[in-house]
C-alpha positions as CSV (number, residue, x, y, z in Angstrom):
1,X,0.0,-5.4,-11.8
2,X,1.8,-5.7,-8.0
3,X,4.6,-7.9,-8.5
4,X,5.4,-10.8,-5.8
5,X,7.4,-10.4,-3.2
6,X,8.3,-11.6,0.2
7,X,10.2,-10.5,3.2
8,X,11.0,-11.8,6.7
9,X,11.2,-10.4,10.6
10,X,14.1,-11.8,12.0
11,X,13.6,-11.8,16.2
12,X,16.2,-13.3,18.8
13,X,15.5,-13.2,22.5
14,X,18.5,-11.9,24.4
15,X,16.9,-11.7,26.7
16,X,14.5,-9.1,25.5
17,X,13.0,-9.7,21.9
18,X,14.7,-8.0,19.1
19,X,14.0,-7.8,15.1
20,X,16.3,-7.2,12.6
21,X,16.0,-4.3,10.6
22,X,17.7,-2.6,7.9
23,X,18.0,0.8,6.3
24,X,17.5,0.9,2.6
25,X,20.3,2.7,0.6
26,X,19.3,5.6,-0.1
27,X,20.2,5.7,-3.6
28,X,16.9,2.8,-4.2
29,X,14.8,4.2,-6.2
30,X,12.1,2.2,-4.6
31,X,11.9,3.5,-0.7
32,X,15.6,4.7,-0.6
33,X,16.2,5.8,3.0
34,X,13.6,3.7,4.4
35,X,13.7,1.6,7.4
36,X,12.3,-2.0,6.4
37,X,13.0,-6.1,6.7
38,X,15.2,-8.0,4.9
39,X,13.3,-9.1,1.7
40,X,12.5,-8.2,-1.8
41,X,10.7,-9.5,-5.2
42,X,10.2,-13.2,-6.3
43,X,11.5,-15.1,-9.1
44,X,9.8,-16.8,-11.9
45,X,7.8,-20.3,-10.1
46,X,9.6,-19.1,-6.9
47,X,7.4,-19.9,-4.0
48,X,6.7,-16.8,-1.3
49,X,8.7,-18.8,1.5
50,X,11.7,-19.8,-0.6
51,X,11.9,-16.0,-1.7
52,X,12.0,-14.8,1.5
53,X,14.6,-17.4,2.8
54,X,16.9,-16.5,-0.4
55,X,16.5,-12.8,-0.1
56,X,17.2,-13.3,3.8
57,X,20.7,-15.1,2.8
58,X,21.1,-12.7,0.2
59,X,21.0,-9.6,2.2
60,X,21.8,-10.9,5.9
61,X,24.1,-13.6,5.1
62,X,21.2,-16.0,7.4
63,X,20.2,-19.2,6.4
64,X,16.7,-20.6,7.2
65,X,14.9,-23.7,6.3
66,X,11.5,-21.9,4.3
67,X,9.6,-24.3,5.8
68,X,10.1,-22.8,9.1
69,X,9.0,-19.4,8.4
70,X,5.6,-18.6,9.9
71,X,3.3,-16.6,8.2
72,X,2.7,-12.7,9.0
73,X,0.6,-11.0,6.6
74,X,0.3,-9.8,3.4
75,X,0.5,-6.4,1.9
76,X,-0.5,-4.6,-0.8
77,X,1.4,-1.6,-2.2
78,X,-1.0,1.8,-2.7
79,X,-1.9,2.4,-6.3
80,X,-0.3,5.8,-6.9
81,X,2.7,4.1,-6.3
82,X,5.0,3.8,-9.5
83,X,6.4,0.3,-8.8
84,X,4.0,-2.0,-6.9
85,X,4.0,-5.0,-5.0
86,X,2.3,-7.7,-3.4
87,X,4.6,-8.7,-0.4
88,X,4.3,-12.0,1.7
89,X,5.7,-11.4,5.3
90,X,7.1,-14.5,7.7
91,X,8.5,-14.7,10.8
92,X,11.5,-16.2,11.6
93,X,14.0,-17.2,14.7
94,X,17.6,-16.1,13.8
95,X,19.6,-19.4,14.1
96,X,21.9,-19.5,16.9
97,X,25.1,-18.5,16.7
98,X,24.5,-16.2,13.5
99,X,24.8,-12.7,13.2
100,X,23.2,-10.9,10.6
101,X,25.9,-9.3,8.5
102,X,25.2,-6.8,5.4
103,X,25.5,-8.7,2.1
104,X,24.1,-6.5,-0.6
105,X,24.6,-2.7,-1.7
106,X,20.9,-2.2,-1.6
107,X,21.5,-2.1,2.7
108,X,23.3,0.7,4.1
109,X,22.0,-0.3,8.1
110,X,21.3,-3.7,9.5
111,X,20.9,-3.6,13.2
112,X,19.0,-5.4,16.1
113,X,16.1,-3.3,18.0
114,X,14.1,-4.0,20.6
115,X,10.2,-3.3,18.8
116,X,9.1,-0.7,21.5
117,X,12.7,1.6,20.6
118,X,12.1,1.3,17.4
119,X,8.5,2.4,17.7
120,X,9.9,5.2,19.4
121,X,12.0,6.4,16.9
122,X,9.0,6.6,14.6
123,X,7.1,8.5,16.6
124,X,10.1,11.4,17.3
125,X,10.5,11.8,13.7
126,X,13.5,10.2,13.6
127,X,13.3,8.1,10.4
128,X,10.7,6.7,8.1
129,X,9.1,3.5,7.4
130,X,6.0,1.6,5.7
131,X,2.9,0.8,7.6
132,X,3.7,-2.9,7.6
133,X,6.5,-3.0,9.1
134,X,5.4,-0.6,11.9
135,X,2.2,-2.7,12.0
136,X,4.7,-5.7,13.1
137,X,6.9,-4.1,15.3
138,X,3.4,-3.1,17.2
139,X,2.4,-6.5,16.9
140,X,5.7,-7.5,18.3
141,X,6.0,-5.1,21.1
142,X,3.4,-7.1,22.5
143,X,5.5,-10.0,22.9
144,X,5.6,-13.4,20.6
145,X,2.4,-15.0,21.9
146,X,0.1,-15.5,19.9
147,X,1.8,-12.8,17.0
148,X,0.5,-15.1,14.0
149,X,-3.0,-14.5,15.1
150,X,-2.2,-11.3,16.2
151,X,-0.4,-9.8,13.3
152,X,-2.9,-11.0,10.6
153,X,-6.0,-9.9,11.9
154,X,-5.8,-6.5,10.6
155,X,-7.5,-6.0,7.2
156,X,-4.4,-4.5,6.1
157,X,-2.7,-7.3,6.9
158,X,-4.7,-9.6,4.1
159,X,-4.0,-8.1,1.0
160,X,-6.7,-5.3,1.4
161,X,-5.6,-1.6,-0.1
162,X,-4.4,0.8,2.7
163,X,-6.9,3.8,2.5
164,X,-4.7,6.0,4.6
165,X,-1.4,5.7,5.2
166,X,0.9,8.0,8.1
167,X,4.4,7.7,7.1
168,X,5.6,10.4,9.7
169,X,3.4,10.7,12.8
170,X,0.8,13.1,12.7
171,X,0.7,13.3,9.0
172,X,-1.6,11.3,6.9
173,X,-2.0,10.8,3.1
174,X,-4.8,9.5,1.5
175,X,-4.5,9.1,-2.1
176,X,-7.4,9.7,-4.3
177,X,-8.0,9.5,-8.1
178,X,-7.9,12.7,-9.8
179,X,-8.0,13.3,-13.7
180,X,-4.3,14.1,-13.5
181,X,-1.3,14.5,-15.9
182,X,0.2,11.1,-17.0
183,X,2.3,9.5,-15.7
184,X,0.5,10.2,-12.3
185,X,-3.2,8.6,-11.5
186,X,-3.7,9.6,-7.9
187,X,-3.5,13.0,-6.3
188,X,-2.6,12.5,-2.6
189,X,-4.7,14.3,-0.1
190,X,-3.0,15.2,3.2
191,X,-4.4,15.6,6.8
192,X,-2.1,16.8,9.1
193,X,-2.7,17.6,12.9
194,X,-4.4,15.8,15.9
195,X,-6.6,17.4,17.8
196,X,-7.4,19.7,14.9
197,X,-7.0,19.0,11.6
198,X,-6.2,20.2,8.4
199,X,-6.8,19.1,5.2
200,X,-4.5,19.5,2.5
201,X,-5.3,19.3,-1.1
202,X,-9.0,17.4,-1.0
203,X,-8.6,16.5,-4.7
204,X,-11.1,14.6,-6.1
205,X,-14.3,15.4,-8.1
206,X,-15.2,11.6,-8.5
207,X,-18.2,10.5,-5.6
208,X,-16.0,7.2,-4.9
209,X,-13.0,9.1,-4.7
210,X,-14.7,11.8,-1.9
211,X,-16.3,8.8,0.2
212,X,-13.1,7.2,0.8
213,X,-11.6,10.5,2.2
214,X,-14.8,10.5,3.8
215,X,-14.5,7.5,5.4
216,X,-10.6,8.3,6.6
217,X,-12.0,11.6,8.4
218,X,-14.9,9.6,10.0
219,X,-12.6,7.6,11.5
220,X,-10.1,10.4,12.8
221,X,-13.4,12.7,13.7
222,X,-15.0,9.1,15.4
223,X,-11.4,9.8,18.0
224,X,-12.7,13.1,19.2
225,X,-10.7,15.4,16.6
226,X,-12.3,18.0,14.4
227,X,-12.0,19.1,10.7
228,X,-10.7,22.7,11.4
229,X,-9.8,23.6,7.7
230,X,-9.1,22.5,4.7
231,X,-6.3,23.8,2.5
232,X,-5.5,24.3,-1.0
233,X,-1.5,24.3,-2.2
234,X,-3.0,25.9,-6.0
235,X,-5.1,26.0,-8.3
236,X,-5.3,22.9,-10.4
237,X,-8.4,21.1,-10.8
238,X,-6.6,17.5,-9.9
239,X,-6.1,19.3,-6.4
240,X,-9.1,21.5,-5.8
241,X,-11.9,18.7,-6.9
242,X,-12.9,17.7,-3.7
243,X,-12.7,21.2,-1.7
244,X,-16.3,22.3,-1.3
245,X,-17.5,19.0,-0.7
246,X,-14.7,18.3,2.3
247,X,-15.7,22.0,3.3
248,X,-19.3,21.1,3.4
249,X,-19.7,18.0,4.9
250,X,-17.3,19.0,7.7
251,X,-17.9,22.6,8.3
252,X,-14.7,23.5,7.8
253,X,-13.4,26.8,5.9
254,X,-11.2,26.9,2.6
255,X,-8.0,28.9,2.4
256,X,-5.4,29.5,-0.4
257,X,-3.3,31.8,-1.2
258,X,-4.4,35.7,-2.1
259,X,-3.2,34.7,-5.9
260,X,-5.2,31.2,-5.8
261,X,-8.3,32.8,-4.2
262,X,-8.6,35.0,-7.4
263,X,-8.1,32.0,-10.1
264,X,-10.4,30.7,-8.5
265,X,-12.8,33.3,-8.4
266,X,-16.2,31.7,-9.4
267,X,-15.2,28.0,-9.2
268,X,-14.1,26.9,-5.3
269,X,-14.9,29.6,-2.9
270,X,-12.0,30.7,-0.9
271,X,-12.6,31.5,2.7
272,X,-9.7,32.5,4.2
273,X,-6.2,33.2,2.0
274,X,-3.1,31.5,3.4
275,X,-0.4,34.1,4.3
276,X,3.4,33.3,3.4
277,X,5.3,32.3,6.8
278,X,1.8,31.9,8.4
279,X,2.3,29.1,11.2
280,X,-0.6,26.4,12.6
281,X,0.7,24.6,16.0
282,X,-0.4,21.2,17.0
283,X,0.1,20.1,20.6
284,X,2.6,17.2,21.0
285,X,6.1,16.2,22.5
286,X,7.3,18.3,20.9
287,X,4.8,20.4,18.8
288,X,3.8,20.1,15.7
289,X,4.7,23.4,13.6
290,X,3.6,23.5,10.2
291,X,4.6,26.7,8.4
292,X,2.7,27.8,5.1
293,X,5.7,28.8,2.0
294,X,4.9,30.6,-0.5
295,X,6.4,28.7,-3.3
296,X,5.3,30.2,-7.1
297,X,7.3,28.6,-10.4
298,X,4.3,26.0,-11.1
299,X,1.6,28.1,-10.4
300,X,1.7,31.1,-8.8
301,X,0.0,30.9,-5.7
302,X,1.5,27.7,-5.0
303,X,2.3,27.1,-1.5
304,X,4.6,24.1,0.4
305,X,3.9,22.9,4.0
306,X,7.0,22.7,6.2
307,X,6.9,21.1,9.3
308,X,9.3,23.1,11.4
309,X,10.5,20.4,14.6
310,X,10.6,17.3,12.5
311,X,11.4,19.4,9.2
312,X,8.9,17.5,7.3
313,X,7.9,19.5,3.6
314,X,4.4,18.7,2.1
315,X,5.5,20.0,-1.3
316,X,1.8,19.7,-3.4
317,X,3.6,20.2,-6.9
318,X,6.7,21.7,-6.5
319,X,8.0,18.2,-6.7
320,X,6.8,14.6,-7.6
321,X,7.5,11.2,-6.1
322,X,8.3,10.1,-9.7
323,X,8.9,12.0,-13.1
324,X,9.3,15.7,-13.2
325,X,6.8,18.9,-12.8
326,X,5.5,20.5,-15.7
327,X,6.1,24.6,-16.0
328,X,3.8,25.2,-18.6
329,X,4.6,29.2,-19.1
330,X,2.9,31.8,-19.2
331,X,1.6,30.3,-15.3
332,X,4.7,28.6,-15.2
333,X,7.9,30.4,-14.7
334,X,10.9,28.3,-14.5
335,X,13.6,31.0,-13.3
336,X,11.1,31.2,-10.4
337,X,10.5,27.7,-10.2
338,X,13.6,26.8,-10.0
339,X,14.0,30.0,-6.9
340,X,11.7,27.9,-5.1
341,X,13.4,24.8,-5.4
342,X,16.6,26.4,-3.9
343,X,14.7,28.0,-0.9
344,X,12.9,24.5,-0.1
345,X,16.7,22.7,-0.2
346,X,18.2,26.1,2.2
347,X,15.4,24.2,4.6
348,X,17.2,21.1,5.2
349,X,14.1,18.4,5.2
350,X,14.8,15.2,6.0
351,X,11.4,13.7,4.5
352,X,9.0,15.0,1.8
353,X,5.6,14.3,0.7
354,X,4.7,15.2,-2.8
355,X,1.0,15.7,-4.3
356,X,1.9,12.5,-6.6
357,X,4.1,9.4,-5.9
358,X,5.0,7.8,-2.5
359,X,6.9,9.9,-0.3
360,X,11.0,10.5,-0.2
361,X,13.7,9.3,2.6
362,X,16.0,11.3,1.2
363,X,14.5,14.7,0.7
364,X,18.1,16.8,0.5
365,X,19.5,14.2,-2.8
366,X,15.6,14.8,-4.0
367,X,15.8,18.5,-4.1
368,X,19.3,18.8,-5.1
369,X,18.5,16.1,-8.1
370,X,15.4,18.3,-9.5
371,X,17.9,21.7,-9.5
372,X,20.7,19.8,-11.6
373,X,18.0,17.9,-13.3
374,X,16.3,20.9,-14.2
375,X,19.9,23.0,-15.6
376,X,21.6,19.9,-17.1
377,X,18.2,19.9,-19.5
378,X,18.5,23.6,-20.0
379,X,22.3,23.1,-20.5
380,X,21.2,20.7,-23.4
381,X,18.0,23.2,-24.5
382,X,20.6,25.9,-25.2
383,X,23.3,24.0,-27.2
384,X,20.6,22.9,-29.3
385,X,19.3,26.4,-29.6
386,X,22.9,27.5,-30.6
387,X,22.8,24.6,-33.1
388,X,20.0,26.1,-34.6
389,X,17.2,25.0,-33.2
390,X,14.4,27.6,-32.7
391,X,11.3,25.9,-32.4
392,X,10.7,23.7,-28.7
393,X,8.8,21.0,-30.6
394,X,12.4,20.4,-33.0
395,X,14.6,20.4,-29.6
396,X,12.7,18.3,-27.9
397,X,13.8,15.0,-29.6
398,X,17.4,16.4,-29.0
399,X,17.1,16.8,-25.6
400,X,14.1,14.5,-23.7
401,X,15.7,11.3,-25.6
402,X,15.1,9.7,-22.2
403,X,11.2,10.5,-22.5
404,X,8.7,8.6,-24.3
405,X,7.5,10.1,-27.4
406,X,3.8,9.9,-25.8
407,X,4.7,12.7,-23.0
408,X,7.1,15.2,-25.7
409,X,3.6,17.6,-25.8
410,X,4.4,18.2,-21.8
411,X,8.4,18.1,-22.6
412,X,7.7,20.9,-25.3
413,X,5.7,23.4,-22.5
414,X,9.2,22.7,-20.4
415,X,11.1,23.1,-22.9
416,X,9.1,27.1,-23.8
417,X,9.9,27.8,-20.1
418,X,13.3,27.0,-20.2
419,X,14.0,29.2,-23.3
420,X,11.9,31.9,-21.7
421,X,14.4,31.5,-18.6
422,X,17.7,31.8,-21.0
423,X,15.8,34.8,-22.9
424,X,15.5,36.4,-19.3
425,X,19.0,35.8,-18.5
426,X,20.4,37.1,-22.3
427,X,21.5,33.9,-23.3
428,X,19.7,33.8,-26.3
């Protein structure tokens, strides 16, 4: 269940109108990195307007009278998110004589910014930020006539579910329910491009599921652009489900790579097989460069999608927006999974989208968190192992004491790979 919350767009004319916005530190778990409004979840009986006032004082150090704030839409976060939210946005003046002033440790950047600049930034690549807030700053670039009426009339805007969200320009995630591992529900389908596009990991076997991605594509193909192939990062049915009827009902081709074509020999019919450093350009200022990597460790034809002039990685399931990525030997190899890891962090994103979870702000602490992640385990795995542990179901209490005893049947296929890895290595 989405859990209340509230947040307000601070303006001032000086002349020019101006918001308030802040960076989120990137240590948050929820959106770290991200550029948003001052605001944040409701207490207990706490009305949406006196939560956004407090949380204003809280963060800003600006006081406003609730009653003042003018109402701006309501949001709904996406279901595959881990933590959700219901979020109430107002509109406020910025009292004069005040200036906004960092308060809390959850802000690294508050700043004034003309809507239009900000806009800008967005579109360059230059940082990342939820659909409502670049909904308003739209809204607002537009000028303050009118911007109640204005800024509500999107569906979005009313507490509807966001179909399709694009987080970085010219990349667009749809996520769809797949019959996935727990604690993931949804398997998020990319389509990436402009003119031409590509889509990434059409997922879902369920009819629902396919007609909303049918519905995001009719809308994209209703602009002029054209379906020009669909793409499969591996094998697994929670990202394949959906291929053949994407590649039908649009005419578009399959590929994979050579190693997923033959797994799935008999099952999705590959068309074309994705070649390691293989590039796909998309006109813009500047260009859109995605670059297919061949990234094996979770499955072995698994490929990432880098996006070379904004360094952007569509990572399908090298990596997760929450919890961790199963190597389930003998498909998963962790001494290679853990390869791929370090040749995705040599990259230097700066955002990534994952097959599960909302995407990351801070891709570098992200990749850098899995790798230690990943040996501080198997530094545990082996000292239970010299302790005289042999089997991975008996050190898997010892070591995943942070994991619910529900998921220790995933834990224990980790747990196989990491002691293959050590048994590679002659550590055991």
């Amino acid at each position: 269940m989405p859990k209340n919350a509230a947040a307000v767009i601070l303006y001032r004319e000086s002349p020019e109108l101006e918001v308030q916005w802040v960076r989120r530190s990137r240590t948050m778990f929820f959106q770290g990195g991200y550029y948003a409004f001052p605001g944040g979840q409701a207490e207990a009986d706490e009305t949406m307007e006196a939560c956004a006032a407090r949380e204003l004082e809280e963060e800003l150090g600006v006081a406003v009278d609730p009653a003042d704030l003018l109402p701006a839409g309501r949001w709904l976060t996406p279901a595959f998110a881990p933590r959700r939210f219901d979020t109430s946005f107002f509109i406020a003046r910025c009292p004069a004589g005040v200036s906004p002033a960092i308060q809390s440790t959850e802000l690294d950047l508050a700043e004034w910014v003309r809507p239009a600049d900000a806009l800008a930034l967005w579109n360059e690549g230059d940082l990342m930020t939820a659909p409502p807030i670049r909904h308003a700053l739209s809204c607002l670039a537009d000028g303050l006539e009118g911007i109640d009426e204005r800024i509500t009339a999107d569906p979005r805007a009313k507490g509807e579910l966001i179909p399709a969200i694009e987080m970085r320009k010219g990349i667009v995630l749809v996520p769809v329910r797949t019959p996935t591992l727990p604690p993931a529900t949804h398997t998020n389908c990319y389509i990436i491009g402009d003119e031409e596009l590509i889509v990434i990991d059409p997922a879902s076997g369920y009819p629902e599921e396919q007609a909303i991605l049918d519905s995001v594509l009719e809308s994209m193909t209703a602009e002029g652009r054209k379906v020009r192939e669909v793409w499969l990062t591996h094998r697994h049915s929670d990202h394949v489900g959906g291929a053949h009827h994407v590649s039908e009902r649009w005419g578009a081709p399959i590929a994979a790579h050579a190693i997923t074509a033959d797994e799935l020999d008999g099952l999705v019919r590959v068309d074309r097989h994705l070649e390691d450093g293989e590039t796909f350009v998309v006109p813009g200022n500047p260009d859109w460069i995605f670059r297919v990597i061949h990234t094996p460790g979770h499955a072995r034809g698994h490929v990432c999608v880098f996006e070379e002039s904004r360094r952007t990685l569509i990572t399908g399931d090298l990596m997760a927006g929450f919890g961790t990525i199963v190597i389930d030997p003998p498909e998963g190899h962790m001494a290679t999974y853990l390869e791929s890891l370090e040749r995705m962090a040599a990259l230097e994103p700066t955002a990534l989208f994952f097959a599960h979870g909302p995407a990351s702000a801070t891709a570098s602490e992200k990749l850098r968190g899995y790798i230690d992640h990943r040996l501080e385990r198997e530094a545990n795995i082996l000292e239970a192992w010299q302790a005289g542990k042999r089997d991975p179901g008996a050190i898997v209490p010892e070591v995943y004491t942070d994991v619910h005893p529900k998921m220790w049947g995933l834990a224990e296929r980790s747990v196989s790979a990491h002691l293959e890895k050590l048994q590679e290595e002659g550590k055991i």
